[in-house]
N, C-alpha and C positions, 0 to 999 in steps of 0.2 A: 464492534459490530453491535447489531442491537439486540439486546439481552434474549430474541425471542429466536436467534440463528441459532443454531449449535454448529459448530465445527467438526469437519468430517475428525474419525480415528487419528490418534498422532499429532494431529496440527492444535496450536494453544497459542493465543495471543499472547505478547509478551510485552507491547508499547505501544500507547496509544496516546498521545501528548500534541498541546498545540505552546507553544514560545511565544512572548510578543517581542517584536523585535523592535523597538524606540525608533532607529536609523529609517528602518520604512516602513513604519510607522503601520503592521500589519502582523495576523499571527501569522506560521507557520505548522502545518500538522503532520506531525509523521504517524503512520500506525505500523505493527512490524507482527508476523505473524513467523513461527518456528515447528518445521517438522521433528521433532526429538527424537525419531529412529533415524533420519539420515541426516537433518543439521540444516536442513535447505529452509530458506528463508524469502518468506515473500514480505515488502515493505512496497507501501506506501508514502511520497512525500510530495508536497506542495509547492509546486517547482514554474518556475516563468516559462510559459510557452517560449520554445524557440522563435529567432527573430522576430520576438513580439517586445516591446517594452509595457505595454498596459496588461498582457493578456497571462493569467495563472491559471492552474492548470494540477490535475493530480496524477504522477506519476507513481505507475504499479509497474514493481521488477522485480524478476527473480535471481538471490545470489548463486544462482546456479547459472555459468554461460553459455550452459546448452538451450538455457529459458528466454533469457535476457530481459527485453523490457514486453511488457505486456499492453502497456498502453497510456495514454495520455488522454484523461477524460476531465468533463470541467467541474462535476461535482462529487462529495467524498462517498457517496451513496454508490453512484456505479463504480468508482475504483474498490470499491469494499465487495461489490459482486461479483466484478471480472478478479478480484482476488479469491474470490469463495469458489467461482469455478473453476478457478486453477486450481484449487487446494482437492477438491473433489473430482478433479479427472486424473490428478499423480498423488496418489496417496501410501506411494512407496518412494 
């Protein structure tokens, strides 16, 4: 996130990383966020839109599966905010 968010109580970024991959020829970025009083995890990764072969896409989901996925957006700005409001409306 960018240096000037702060993260609600509890929640700490823990990975935030892009890969290049050779084969297709493209990075990949995950970013992974950790609540350390109950262990819940929201990640971000850079995933191929469903039956699409040209179209990427950033997937936010929580490893909680009462949460599941939160959404599929196209750039890493809005999946980093719909991650920040999710971190800021369960902050237990």
């Amino acid at each position: 996130m960018p240096e000037s968010v702060v993260l609600p109580d509890g929640w700490e970024q823990t990975l935030d990383r892009s890969n290049f991959d050779s084969f297709m020829d493209r990075e990949y970025t995950t970013v992974a966020f950790v609540h350390s009083p109950t262990g819940r995890k929201v990640i971000i990764n850079d995933v191929q839109e469903p039956n699409s072969f040209g179209g990427w896409g950033y997937l936010i989901h929580v490893t909680d599966p009462e949460y599941g996925e939160l959404g599929l957006v196209e750039d890493l700005q809005t999946a980093r905010e719909i991650a920040h409001e999710f971190m800021e409306e369960h902050p237990n």
